[in-house]
N, C-alpha and C positions, 0 to 999 in steps of 0.2 A: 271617426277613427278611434276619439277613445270606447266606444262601443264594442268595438272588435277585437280591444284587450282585452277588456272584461270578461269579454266572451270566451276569448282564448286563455288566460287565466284563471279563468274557473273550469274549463275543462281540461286544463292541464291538471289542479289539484284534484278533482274530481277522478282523474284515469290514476295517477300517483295514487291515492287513498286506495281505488279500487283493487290497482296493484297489490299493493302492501295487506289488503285484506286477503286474497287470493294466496299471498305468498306463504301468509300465518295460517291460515288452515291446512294447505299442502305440509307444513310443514308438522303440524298437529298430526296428519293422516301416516305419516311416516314413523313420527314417534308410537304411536300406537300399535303400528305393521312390527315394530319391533320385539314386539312381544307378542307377535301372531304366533296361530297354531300351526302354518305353513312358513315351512324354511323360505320356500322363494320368497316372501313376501320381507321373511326379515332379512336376506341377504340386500334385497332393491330396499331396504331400509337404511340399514350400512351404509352402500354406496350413496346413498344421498344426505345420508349425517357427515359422510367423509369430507364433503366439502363445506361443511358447515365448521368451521374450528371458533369453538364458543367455548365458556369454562362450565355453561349447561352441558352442554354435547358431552363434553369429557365424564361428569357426574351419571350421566345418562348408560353414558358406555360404560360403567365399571358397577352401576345396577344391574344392564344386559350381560358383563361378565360374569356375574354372581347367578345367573336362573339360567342362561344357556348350557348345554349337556353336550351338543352338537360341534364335534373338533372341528371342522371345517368353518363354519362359521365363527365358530372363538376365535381361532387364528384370523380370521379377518379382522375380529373385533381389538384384539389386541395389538395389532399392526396399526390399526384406526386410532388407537388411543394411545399408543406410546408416541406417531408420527404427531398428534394434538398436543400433548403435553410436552414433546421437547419445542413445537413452536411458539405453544403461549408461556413456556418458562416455569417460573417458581410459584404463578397464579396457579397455580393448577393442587397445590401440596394437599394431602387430606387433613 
């Protein structure tokens, strides 16, 4: 019996690490799409930083405010970052 916790215990941390390793790259793969040469790629960038509300993310968004040219996407971007920065508060100040 205690055999079978071990067992299961380590492949529980085992799938958790592998998760979390998983999560951190995809999440690498995005930040970089955000300053692709393709709109589509930074727009499915956005959307997936949107749900990220970190006080990186926000840092992040107001380098991508600063190099985007493209109104359509700005306005996303700054809907993304003012909806960030009124949840995280006063952390967020420059």
């Amino acid at each position: 019996m205690a055999r079978r916790a071990w067992v299961f215990g380590g492949g529980a941390v085992l799938g958790l690490t592998a998760g979390w390793m998983l999560a951190q790259r995809r999440i690498g793969t995005h930040r970089r799409d955000l300053f692709s040469g393709r709109p589509l790629r930074r727009l499915a960038a956005l959307g997936f930083l949107a749900g990220h509300e970190e006080i990186e993310t926000v840092r992040l968004l107001r380098d991508y405010l600063a190099w985007e040219r493209q109104p359509m996407l700005r306005r996303r971007a700054e809907s993304i970052l003012r909806r960030m920065e009124s949840a995280l508060g006063a952390g967020t100040a420059r």
